[in-house]
N, C-alpha and C positions, 0 to 999 in steps of 0.2 A: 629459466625458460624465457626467451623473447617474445613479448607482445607482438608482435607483427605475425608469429607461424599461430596463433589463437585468432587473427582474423579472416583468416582464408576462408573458412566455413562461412562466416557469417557472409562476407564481403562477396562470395559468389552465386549466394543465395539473393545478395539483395539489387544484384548487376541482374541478375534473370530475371527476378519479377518486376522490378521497377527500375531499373537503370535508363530507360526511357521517357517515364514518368507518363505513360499512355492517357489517352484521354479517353472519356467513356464512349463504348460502342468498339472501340479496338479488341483483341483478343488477348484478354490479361484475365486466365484462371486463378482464384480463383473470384468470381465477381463480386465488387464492393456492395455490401446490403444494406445500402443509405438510400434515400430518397435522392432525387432530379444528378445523381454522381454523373460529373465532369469529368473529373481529373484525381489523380494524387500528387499529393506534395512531396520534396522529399528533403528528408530531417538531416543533417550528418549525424554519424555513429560511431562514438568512440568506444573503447574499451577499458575499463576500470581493473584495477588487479594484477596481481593474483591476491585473492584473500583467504585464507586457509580457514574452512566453517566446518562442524560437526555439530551434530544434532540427536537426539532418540531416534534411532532406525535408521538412519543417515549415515553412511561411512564418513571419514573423513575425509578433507580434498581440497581442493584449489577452485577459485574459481573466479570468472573475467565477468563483468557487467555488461552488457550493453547501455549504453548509454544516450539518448537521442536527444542530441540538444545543439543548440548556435552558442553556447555561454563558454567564451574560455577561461578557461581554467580550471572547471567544473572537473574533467578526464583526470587533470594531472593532482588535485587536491585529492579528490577521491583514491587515486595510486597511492601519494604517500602515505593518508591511512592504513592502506593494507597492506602495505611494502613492514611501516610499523608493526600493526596488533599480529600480520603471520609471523614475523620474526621472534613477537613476545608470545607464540604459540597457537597467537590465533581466535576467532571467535568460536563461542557456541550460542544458539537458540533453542527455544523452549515455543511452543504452540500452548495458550493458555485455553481457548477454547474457539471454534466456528460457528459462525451463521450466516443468517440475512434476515431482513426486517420489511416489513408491510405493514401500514398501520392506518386501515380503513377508519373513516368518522360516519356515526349514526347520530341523527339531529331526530331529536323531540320535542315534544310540544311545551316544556316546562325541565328546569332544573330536577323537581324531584321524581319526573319520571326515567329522567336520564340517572339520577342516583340509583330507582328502584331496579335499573336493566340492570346495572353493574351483578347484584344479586346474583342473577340467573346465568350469569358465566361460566361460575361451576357446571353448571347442569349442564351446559351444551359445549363443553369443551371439546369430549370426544367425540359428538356427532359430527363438529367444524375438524376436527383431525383426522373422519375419517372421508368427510367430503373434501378435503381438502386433497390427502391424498391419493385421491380416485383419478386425479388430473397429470399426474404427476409419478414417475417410479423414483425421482430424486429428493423432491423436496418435503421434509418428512416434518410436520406443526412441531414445534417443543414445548410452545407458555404461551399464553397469553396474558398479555398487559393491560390493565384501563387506567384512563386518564376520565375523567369528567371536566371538561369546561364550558360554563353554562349550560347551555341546552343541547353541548353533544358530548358524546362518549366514545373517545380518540382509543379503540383498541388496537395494539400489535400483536400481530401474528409474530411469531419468531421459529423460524425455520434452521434446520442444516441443510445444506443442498450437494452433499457430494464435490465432485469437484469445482462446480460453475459455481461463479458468483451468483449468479442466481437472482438481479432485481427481475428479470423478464419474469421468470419460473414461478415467482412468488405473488408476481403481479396477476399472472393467469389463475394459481389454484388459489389463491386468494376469492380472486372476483367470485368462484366457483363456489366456495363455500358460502361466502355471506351469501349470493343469490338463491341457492339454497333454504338458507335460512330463513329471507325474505319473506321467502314463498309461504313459509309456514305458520300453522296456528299459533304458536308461543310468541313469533315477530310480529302477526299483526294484535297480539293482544298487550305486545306493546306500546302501540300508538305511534312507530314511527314515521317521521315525516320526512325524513331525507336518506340519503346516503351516497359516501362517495368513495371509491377503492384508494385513494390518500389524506389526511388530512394534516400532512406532515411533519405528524411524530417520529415518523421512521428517519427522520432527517439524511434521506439521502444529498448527496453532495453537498450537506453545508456542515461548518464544523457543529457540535453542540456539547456540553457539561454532560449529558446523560452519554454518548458516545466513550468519553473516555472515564466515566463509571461503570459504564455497565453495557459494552460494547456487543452488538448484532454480528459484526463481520468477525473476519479472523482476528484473532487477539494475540500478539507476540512479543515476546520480550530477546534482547540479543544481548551477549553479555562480554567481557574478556578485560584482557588488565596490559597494561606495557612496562616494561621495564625502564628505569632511566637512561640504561645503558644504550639500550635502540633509541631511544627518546631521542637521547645526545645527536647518535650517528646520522641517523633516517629524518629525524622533524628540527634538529638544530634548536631545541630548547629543552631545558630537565622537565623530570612530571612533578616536579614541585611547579613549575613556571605555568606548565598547561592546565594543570588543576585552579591556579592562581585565576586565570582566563577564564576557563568554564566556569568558575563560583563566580567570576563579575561578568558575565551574560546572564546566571541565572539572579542574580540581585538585581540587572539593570531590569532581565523582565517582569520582576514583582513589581519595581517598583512602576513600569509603565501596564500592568494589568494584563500582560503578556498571557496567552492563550497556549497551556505546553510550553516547553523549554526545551529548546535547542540551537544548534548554532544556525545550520541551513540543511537538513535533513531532506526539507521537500525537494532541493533542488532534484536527490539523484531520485526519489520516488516520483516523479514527476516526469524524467528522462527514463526511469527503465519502464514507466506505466506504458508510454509512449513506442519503448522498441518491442517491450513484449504484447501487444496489443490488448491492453488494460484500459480500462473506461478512464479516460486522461480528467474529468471533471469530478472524478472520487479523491482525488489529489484533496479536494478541498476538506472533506471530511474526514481524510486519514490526515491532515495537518497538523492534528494535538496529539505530539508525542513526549515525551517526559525521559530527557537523557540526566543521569544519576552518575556524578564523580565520586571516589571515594583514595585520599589519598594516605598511604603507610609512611609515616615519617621515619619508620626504623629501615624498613626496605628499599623504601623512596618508588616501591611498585604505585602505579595508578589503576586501580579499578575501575571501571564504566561499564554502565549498564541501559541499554535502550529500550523503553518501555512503549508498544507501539499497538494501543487498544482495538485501534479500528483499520482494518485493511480489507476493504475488497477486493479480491483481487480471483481469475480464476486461471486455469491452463485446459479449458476445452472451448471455451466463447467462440460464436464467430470471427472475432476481430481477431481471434490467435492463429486462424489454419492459412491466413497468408503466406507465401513463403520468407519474407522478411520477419514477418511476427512468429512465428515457428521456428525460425528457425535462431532466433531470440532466444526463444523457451529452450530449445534444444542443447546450446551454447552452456543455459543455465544448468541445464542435463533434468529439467520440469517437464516429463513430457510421462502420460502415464499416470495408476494411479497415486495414491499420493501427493501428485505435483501439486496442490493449490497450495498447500501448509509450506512445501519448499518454496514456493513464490514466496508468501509472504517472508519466511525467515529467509530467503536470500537476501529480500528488500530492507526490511527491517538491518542486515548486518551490514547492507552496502552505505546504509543512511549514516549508520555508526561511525564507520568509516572516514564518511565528507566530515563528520564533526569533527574526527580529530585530526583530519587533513586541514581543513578551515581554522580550526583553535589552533593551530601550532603555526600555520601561518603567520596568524596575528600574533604569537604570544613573541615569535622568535625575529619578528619585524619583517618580514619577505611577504606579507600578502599583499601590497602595494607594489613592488619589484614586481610579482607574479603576474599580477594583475596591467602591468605595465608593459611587460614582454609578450605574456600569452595572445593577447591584445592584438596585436601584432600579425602582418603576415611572414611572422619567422617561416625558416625550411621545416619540411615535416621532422627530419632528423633530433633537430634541436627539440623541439616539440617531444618527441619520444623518448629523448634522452629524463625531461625532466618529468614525464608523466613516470619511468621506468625508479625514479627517485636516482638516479644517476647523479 
């Protein structure tokens, strides 16, 4: 199936709404929800794939990325991963678990009175769950966390929100319960002296160690194996050669203290944040992912496995009912319920993907050529030929 008859949806969808790139006060439904908005930019939008995914609940299928990015090369690496892992049968993903994270600070008047609150947590867990979800039909309390440092007491709420990402949703019936709380006899016979609705344990958009312990957003892993035979044909190196590659990226990053291992996964979570209308600055926090080779020396099969803790991501947000950003989603066939867990494991398998387009690059000596040519304002033709792995 040719790449070119996969972009007509997306490509007429994104000539309507922004092929003019209007400035604010013009009549572009539906209207941007930012503060003093000007203008839009507009990103080019390539297309990754086909990658053949199957998941729990998920038929099997084909399927093309959106991709929004200025980086060449990025389209056509990403291709021949999946040109690869659908020919060796393909990816599957697994959803380990969802949420979202809020994590109010209460300051006291001394360490050990901030110790003696922790106590009384139990006790008001349910009231805070049940004022919490007074505010809310989606976002429903699961645990709460405390931290103690010095004189305050860093609790996280930890929520599931349905299909939205959910930092707004959690912000609001957050504030609602601790105010709540505040008000009450048991909070002032605490003696607290402060409070703030973040004290930034929830570590939105920065990477952090407890993230990819013990992750608040979606949790996914993607997984699949390639044969040497496609290896040969599709990446022009064996999966003895590729495995060789990813075990010296993952040794180079031990040794430099490397955060996550991978080759360049954010590039394409970063470009499909961007076309599916995803919080593009959660990129930083979904950054620590954990790609796992595993090579058979009797079959010469390569196993890989992409381990991907922290993804925020939703398919109902404002930023998605655009018609470029919808019609993103749509593309991805995320639309509906369900779709958040399909976002992430689409992401999660497209990121797969760039690594072993990226690693076979280098293993097989062409990412310099590639990088040399793409570069370039070669004809579109050329361009497609070698994103198609032609």
């Amino acid at each position: 199936m040719a790449v070119q008859d996969h972009r007509a949806p997306l490509r007429s969808s994104f000539g309507a709404a922004s092929e003019a790139y209007p400035t604010a006060g013009e009549h572009t439904p539906p209207k941007a929800v930012i503060e003093s908005h000007v203008r839009f930019i507009p990103v080019p939008v390539g297309l990754a794939g086909p990658l053949r995914i199957s998941a729990s609940g998920i038929p099997e299928d084909e399927y093309y990325a959106p991709l929004a990015t200025v980086e060449p090369t990025l389209v056509a690496s990403c291709s021949r991963g999946c040109k690869a892992l659908t020919e060796s049968n393909g990816l599957r993903f697994k959803i380990l678990r969802e949420g979202m994270a809020r994590a109010p600070v209460f300051t006291f008047h001394d360490p050990e009175d901030a110790l003696a609150s922790v106590g009384l947590i139990p006790a008001i867990q349910d009231q805070l769950t049940r004022d919490a979800r007074s505010t809310s039909r989606f976002a429903h309390l699961q645990a709460l966390r405390s931290h103690v440092i010095d004189t305050r007491v860093h609790l996280a709420f930890d929520y599931i929100n349905g299909e939205a990402a959910g930092q707004d949703v959690v912000t609001v019936t957050t504030q609602a319960a601790c105010d709540l709380f505040l008000a009450s006899i048991a909070a002032k016979k605490l003696r607290i002296r402060d409070f703030a609705i973040e004290g930034d344990m929830a570590s939105d958009k920065k990477a952090s160690r407890r993230d990819a312990a013990n992750a608040c957003r979606v949790q996914v892993i993607a997984w699949g194996e390639l044969t040497n035979d496609v290896c040969e044909r599709v990446l022009e190196c064996t999966t003895e050669r590729l495995h060789q590659e990813l075990m010296t990226v993952t040794q180079a990053r031990t040794r430099n203290g490397g955060f996550g291992c991978t080759v360049d996964a954010a590039n394409v979570m970063a470009a499909m944040f961007t076309a599916c209308g995803q919080d593009a600055a959660s990129v930083m926090e979904s950054s620590w992912m954990h790609l796992t080779p595993e090579y058979d020396a009797y079959s010469k099969d390569l196993k890989l496995s992409l381990f991907c803790p922290d993804l925020p991501v939703d398919a109902i947000g404002e930023s998605t009912i655009s018609p470029p950003q919808k019609a993103s989603l749509e593309l991805l066939k995320c639309r509906g319920p369900g779709s958040k867990s399909k976002v992430a494991g689409l992401v999660a398998s497209f990121c797969l993907a760039l690594d072993v387009g990226t690693a076979a690059a280098t293993a097989s000596g062409n990412f310099t050529h590639a990088h040399r040519w793409l570069a370039r304002d070669e004809d579109d033709k050329s361009r497609l030929q070698l994103t198609e792995g032609i």
